[in-house]
DRENDODO-806601 format. One record per residue: residue number from 1; residue in three letters; x, y, z of N, C-alpha, C in turn. Coordinates in nm, 3 decimals, padded with zeros to 5 digits. Each point is the difference from the previous one (the first is absolute). Layout:
N
   i  aa     n.u     n.v     n.w    ca.u    ca.v    ca.w     c.u     c.v     c.w
 NUM ala       X       Y       Z       X       Y       Z       X       Y       Z
...
END
This chain:
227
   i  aa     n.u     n.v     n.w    ca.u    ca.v    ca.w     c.u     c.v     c.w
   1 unk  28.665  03.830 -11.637  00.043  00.119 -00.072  00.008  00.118  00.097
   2 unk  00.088  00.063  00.009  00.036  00.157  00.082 -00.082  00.069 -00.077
   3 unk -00.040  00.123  00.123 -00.044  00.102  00.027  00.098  00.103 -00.067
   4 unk -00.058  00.057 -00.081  00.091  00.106 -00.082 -00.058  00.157  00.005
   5 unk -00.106  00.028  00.082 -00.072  00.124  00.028  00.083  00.111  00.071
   6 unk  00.042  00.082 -00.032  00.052  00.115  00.058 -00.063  00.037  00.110
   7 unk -00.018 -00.007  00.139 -00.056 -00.027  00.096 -00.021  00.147 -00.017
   8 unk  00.100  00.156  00.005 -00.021  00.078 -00.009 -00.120  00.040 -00.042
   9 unk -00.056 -00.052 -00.083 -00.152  00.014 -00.048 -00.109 -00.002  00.058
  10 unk  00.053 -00.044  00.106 -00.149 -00.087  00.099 -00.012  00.094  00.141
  11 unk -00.024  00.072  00.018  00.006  00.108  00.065 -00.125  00.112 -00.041
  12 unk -00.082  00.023  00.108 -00.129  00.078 -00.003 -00.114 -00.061  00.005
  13 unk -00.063  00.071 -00.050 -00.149 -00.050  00.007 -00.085 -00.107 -00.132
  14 unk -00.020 -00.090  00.088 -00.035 -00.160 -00.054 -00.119 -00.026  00.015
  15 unk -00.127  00.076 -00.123 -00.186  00.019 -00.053  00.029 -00.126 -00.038
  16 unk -00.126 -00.076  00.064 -00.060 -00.090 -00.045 -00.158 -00.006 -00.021
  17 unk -00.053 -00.009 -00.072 -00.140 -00.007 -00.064 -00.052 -00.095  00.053
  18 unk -00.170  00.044  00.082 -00.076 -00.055  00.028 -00.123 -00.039 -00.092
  19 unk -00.084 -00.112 -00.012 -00.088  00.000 -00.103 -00.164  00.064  00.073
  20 unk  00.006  00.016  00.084 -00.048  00.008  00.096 -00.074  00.175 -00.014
  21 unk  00.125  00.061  00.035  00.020  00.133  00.011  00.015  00.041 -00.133
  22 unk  00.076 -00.061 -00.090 -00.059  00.075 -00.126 -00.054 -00.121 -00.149
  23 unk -00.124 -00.006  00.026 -00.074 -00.140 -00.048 -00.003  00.074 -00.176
  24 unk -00.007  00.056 -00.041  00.001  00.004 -00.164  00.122  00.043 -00.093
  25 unk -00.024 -00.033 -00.081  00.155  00.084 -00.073  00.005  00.179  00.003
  26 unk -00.081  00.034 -00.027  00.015  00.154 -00.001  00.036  00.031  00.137
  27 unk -00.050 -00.070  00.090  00.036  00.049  00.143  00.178 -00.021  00.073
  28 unk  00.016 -00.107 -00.065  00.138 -00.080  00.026  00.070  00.037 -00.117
  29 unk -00.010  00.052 -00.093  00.136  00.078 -00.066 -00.018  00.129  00.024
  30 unk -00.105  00.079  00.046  00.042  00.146  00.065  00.044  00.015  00.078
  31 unk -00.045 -00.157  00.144  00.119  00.077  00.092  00.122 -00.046  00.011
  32 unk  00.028 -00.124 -00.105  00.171 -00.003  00.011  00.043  00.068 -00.114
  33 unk -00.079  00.071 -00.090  00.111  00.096 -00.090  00.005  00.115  00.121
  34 unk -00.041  00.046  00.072  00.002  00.075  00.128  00.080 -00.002  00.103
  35 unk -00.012 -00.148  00.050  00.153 -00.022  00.066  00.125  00.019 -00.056
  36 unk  00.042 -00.067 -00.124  00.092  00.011 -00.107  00.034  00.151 -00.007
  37 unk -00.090  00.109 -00.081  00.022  00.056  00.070  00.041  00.109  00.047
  38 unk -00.022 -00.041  00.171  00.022  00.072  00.128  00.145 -00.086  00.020
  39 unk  00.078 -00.131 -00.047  00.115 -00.032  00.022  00.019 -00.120  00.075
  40 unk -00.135 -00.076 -00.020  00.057 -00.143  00.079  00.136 -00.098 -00.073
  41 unk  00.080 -00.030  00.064  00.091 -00.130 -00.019 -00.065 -00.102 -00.109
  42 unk -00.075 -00.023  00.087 -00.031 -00.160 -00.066 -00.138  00.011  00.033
  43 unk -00.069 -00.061 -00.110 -00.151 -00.061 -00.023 -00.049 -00.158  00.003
  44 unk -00.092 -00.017  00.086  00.007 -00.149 -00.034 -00.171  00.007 -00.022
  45 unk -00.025 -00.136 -00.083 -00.127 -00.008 -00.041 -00.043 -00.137  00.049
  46 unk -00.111  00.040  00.122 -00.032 -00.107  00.035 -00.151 -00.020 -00.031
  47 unk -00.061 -00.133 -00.037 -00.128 -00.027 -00.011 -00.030 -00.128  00.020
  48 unk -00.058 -00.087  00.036 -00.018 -00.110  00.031 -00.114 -00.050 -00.093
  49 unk -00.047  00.057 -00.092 -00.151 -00.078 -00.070  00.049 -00.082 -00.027
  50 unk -00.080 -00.121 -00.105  00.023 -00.085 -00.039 -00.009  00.071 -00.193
  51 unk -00.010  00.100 -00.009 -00.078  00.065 -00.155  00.190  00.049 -00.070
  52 unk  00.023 -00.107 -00.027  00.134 -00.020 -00.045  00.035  00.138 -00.155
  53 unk -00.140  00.024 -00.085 -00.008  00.075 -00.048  00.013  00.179  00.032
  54 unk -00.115 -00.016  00.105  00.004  00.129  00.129  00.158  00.043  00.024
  55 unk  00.053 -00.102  00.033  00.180  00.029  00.093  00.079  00.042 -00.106
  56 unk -00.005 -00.091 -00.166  00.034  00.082 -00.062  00.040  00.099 -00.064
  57 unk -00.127  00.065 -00.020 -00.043  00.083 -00.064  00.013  00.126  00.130
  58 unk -00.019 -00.016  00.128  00.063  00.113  00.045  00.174  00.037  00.037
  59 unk  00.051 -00.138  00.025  00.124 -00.005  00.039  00.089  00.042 -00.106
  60 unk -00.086 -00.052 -00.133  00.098  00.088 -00.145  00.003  00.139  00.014
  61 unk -00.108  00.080 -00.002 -00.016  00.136 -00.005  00.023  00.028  00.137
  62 unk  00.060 -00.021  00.114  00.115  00.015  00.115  00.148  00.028 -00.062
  63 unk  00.013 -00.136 -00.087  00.134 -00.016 -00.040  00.024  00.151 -00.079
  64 unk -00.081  00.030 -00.100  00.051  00.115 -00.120 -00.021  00.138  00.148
  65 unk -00.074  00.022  00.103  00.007  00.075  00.050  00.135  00.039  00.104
  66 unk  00.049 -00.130  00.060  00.125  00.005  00.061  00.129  00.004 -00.093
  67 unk -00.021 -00.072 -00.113  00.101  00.080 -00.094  00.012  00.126 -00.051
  68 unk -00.093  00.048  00.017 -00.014  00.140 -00.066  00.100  00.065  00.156
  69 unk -00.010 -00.066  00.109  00.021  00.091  00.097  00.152 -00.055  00.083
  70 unk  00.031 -00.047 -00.096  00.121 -00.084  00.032 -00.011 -00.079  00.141
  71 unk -00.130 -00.080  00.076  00.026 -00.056  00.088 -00.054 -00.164 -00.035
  72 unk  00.076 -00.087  00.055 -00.048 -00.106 -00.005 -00.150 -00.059  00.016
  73 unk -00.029 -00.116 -00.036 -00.115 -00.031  00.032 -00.014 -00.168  00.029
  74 unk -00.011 -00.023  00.176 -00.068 -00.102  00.040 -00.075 -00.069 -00.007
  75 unk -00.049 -00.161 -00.053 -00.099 -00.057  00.038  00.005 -00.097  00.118
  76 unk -00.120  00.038  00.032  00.005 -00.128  00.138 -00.051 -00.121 -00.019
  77 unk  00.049 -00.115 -00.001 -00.009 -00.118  00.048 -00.098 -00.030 -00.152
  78 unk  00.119  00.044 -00.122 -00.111 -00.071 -00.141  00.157 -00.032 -00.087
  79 unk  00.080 -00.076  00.021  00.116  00.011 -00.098 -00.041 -00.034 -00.122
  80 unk -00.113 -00.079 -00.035 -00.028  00.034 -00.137  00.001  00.124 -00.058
  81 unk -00.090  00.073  00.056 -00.028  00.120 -00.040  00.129  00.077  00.019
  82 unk  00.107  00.014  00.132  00.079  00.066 -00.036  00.121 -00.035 -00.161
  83 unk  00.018 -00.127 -00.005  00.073 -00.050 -00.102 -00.053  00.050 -00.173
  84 unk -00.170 -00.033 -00.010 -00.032  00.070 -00.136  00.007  00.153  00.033
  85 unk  00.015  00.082  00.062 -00.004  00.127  00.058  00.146  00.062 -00.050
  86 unk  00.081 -00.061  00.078  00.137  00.028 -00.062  00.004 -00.075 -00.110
  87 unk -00.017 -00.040 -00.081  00.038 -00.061 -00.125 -00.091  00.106 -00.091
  88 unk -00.042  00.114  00.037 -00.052  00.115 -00.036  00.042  00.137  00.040
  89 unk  00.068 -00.017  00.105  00.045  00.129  00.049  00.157  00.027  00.049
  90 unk  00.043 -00.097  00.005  00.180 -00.096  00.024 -00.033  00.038  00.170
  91 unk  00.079 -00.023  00.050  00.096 -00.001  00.112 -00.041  00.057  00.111
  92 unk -00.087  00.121  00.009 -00.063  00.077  00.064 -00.152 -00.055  00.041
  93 unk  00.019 -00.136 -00.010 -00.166 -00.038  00.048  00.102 -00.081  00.091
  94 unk -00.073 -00.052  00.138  00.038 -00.059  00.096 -00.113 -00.113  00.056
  95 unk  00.041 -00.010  00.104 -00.094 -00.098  00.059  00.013 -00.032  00.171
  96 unk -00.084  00.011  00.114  00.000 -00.022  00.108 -00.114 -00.139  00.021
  97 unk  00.100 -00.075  00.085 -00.054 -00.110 -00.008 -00.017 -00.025  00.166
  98 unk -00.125 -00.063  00.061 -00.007 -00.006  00.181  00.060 -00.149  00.001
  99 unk -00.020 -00.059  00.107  00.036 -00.124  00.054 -00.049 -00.108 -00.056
 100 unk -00.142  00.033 -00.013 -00.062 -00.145 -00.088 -00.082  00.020 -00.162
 101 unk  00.121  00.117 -00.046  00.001 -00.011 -00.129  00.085 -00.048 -00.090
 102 unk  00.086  00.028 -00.138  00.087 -00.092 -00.053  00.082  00.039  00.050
 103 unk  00.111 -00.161 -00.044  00.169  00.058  00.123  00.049  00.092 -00.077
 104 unk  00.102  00.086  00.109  00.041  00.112 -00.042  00.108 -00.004 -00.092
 105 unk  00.033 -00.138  00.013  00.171 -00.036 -00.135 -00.058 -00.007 -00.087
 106 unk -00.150 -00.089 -00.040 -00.063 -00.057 -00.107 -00.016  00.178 -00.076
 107 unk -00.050  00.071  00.054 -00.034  00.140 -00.074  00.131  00.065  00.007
 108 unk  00.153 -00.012  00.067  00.058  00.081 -00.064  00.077 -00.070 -00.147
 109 unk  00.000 -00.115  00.028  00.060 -00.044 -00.110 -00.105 -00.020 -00.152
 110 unk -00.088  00.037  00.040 -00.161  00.043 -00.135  00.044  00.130 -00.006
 111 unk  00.031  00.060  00.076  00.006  00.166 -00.051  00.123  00.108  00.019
 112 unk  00.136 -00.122 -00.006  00.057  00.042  00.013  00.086  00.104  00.097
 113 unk  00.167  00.006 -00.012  00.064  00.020  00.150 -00.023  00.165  00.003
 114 unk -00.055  00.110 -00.076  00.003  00.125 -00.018 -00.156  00.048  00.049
 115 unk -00.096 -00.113  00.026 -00.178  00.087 -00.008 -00.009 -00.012  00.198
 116 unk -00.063  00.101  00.015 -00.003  00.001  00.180 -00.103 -00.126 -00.010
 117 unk -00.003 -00.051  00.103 -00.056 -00.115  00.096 -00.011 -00.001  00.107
 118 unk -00.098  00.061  00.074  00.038  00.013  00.158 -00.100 -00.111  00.097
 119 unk -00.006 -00.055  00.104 -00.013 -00.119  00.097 -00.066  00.080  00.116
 120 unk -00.121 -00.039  00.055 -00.048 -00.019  00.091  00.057 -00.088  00.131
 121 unk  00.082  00.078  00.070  00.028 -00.095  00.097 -00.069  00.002  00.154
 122 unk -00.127  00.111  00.016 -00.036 -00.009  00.122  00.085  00.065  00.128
 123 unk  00.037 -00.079  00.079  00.100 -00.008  00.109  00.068 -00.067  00.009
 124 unk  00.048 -00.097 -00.078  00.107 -00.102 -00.004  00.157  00.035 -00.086
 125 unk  00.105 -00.003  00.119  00.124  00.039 -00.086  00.066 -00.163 -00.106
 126 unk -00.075 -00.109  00.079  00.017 -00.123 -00.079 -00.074  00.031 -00.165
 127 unk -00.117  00.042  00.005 -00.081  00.022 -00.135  00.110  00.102 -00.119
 128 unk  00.010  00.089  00.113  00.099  00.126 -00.058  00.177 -00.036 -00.104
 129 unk  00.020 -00.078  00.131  00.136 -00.093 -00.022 -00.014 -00.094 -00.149
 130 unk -00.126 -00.044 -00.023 -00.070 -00.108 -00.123  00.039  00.111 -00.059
 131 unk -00.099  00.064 -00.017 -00.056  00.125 -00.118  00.142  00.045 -00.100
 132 unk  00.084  00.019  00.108  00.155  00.094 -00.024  00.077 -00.097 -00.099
 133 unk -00.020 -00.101  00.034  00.069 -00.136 -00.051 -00.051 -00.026 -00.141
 134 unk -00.138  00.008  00.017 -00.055 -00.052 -00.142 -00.025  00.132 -00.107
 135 unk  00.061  00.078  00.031  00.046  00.131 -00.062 -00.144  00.137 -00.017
 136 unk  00.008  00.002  00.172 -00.137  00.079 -00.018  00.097  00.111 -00.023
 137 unk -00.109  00.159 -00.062  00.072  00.139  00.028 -00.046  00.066  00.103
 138 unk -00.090  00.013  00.060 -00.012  00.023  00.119 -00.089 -00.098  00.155
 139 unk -00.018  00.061  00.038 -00.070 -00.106  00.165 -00.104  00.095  00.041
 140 unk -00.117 -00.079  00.015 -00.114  00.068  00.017 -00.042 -00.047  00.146
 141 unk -00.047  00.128  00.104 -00.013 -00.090  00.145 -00.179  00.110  00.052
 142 unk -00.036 -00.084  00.075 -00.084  00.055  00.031 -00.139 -00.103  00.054
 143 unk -00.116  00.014  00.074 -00.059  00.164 -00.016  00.078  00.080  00.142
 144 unk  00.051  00.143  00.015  00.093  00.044  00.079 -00.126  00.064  00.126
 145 unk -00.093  00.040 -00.101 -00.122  00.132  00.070 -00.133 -00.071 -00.015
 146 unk -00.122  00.040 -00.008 -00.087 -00.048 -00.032 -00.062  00.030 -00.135
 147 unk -00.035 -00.098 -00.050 -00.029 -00.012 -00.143 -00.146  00.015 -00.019
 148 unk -00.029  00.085 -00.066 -00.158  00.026 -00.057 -00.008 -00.075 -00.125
 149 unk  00.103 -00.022 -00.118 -00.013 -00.108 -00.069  00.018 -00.089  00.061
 150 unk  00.051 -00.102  00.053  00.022 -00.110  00.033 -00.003 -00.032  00.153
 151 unk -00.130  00.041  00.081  00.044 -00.011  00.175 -00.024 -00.123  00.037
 152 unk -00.017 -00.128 -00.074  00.033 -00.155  00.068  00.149  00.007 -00.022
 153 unk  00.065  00.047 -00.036  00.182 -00.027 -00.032  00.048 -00.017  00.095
 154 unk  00.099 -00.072  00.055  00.099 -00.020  00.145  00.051  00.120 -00.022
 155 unk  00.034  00.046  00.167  00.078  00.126  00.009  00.157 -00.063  00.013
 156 unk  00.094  00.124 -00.017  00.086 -00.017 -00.001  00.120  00.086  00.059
 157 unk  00.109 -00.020  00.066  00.077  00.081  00.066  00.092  00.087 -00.091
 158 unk -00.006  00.169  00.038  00.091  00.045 -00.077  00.117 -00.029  00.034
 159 unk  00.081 -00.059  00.050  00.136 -00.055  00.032  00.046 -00.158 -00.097
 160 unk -00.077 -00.073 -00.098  00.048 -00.040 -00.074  00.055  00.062 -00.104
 161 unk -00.045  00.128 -00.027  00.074  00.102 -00.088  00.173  00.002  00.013
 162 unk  00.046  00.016  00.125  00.127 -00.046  00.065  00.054 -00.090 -00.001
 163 unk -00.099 -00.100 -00.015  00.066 -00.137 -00.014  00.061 -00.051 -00.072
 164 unk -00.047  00.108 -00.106 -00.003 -00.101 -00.158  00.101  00.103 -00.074
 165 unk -00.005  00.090  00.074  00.106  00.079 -00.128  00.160 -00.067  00.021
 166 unk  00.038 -00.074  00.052  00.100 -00.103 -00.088 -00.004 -00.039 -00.140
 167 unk -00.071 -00.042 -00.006 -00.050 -00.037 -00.155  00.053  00.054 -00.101
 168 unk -00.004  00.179  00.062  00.011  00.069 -00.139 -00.082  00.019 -00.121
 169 unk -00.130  00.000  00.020 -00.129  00.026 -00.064 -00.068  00.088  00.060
 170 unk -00.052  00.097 -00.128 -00.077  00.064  00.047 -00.155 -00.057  00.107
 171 unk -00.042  00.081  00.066 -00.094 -00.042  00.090 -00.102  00.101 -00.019
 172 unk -00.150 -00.116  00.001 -00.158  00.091 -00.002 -00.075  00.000  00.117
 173 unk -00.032  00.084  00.010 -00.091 -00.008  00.115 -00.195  00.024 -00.057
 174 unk -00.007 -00.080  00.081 -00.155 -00.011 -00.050 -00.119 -00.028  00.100
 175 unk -00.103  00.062 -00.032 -00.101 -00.016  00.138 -00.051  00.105  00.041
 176 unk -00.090  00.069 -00.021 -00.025  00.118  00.069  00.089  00.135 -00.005
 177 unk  00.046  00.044 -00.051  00.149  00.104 -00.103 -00.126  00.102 -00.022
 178 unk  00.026  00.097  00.085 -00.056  00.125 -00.031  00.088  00.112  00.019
 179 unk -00.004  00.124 -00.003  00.078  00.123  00.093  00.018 -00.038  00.099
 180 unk -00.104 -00.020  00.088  00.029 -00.028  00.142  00.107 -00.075  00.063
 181 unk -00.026 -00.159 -00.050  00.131 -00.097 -00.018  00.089  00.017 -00.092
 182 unk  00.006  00.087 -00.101  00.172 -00.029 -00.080  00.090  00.007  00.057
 183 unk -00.001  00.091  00.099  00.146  00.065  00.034  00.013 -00.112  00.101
 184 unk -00.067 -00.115  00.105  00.023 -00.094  00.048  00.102 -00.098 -00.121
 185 unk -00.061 -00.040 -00.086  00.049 -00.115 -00.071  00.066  00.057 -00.051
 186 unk  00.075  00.075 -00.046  00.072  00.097 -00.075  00.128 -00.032  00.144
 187 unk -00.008  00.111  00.101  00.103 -00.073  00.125  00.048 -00.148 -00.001
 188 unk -00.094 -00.098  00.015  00.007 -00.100  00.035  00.120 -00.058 -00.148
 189 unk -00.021  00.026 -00.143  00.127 -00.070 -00.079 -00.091  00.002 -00.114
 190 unk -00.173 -00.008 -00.043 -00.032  00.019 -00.101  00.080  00.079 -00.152
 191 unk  00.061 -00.050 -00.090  00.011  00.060 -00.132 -00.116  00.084 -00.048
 192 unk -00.104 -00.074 -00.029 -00.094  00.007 -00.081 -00.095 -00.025  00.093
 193 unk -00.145  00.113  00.020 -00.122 -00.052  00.072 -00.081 -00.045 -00.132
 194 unk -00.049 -00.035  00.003 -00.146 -00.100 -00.033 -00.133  00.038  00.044
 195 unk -00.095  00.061 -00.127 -00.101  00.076  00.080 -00.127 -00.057 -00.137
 196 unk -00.081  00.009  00.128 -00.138 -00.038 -00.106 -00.107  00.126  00.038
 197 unk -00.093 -00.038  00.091 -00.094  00.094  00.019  00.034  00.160  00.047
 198 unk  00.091  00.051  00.059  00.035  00.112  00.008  00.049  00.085 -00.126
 199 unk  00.028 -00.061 -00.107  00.002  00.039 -00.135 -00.114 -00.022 -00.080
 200 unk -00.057 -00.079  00.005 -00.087 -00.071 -00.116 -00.152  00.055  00.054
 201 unk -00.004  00.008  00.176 -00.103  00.000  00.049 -00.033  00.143  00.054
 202 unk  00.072  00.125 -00.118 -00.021  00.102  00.061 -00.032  00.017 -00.144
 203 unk -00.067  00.174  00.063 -00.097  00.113 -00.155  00.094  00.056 -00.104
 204 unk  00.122  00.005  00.075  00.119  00.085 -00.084  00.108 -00.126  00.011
 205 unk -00.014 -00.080 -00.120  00.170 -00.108  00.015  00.151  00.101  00.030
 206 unk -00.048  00.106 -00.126  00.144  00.078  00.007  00.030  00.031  00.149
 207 unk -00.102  00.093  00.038  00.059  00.060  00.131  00.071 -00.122  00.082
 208 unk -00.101 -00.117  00.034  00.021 -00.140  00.081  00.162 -00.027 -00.029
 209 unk  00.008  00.001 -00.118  00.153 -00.023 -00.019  00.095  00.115  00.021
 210 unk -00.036  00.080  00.003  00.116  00.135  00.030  00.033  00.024  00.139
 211 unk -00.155 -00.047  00.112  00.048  00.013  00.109  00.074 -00.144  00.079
 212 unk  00.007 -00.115 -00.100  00.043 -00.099  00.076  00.119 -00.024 -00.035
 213 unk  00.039  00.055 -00.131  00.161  00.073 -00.028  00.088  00.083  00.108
 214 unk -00.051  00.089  00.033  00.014  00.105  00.072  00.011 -00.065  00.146
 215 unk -00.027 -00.111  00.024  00.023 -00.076  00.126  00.152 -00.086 -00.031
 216 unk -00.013 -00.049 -00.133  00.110 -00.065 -00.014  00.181  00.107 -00.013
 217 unk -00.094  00.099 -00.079  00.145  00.110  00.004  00.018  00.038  00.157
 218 unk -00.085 -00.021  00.140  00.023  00.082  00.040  00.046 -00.088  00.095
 219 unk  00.038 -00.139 -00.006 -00.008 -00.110  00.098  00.121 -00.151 -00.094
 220 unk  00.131  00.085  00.012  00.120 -00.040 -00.065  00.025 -00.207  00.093
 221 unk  00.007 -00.037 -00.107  00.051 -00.169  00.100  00.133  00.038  00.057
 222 unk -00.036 -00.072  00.110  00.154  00.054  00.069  00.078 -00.175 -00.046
 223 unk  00.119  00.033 -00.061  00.106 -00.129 -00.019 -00.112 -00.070 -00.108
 224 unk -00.051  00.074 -00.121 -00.047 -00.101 -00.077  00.081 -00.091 -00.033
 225 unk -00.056 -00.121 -00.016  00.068 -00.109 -00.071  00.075  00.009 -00.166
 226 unk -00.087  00.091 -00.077  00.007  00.080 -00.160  00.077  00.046  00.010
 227 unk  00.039  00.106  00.086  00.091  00.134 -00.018  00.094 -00.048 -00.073
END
């Protein structure tokens, strides 16, 4: 099934939730009604428990919060959960799936050619090349910088960013995405950065997001692939 996502969409700043950094519900819906918002793109909700109730029960009250704010809402690597999710919220629930989670055709054709789906491809333009095929909406690459969430991750060259914009998909960059590095990955062909602890892992979400905006307004893709 094709990819039917207005790629136009996929552009800016790409919060993803740590369980980590914000371990209760009161803590994790203040600071993504906070990001929301300050104006992130896209939200994704990641958690790994096994408390199938827990994921729930927060990922619902995500959902009514990103609708309220007209932005989508991601789950990572639970297509159950994204599938009863949208069968509650339509179209606007999504799903990012890594390498050795479900295939990426199997979830677009569960959730249809209109809900984002975006692919972990690392550094591989072969993975990327899959992803595009089996109707991802965007390509996720990384880690670019060093990762305080995730520093066992393989690093990765910002010049697959280049590689891949043949494709014609939007592109994420992920890994270490602060001020410091946006305006790198931002040069290099990034659409959309991908940020965890520099949002999530600061006192003020809003501000966190206003100044990593403010990197993206100020640090244009040269020859986006979108335009």
């Amino acid at each position: 099934m094709k990819n039917l996502v207005d790629s136009q969409r996929l552009r800016g700043l790409y919060a993803i939730t740590d369980s980590v950094l914000l371990g209760d519900d009161k803590t994790l819906l203040g600071a993504c009604e906070a990001a929301l918002g300050a104006g992130i793109a896209l939200l994704q909700y990641r958690d790994k428990s096994d408390d199938a109730a827990h994921r729930w029960r927060q990922s619902d009250a995500l959902a009514a919060r990103c609708q309220a704010h007209g932005v989508p809402l991601i789950i990572n690597d639970d297509l159950l959960l994204a599938r009863r999710l949208q069968q509650r919220w339509g179209e606007s629930i999504g799903l990012h799936v890594g390498q050795e989670d479900v295939a990426l055709a199997e979830a677009r054709r569960d959730l249809g050619p209109r809900a984002i789906i975006g692919a972990t491809c690392h550094d591989s333009p072969i993975l990327a090349s899959q992803a595009a095929t089996d109707g991802a909406s965007y390509l996720a690459f990384g880690r670019f910088f060093v990762s305080r969430t995730k520093p066992e991750a393989a690093p990765a060259p910002l010049s697959i960013l280049a590689q891949v914009a043949p494709l014609g998909l939007p592109r994420v960059a992920i890994g270490g995405i602060d001020t410091a590095t946006a305006g790198e990955a931002r040069a290099a062909g990034a659409e959309m950065l991908a940020v965890v602890h520099a949002i999530f892992g600061t006192p003020d979400v809003a501000a966190a997001v206003a100044a990593l905006q403010a990197q993206i307004d100020a640090n244009p893709i040269p020859n986006s692939v979108t335009a």
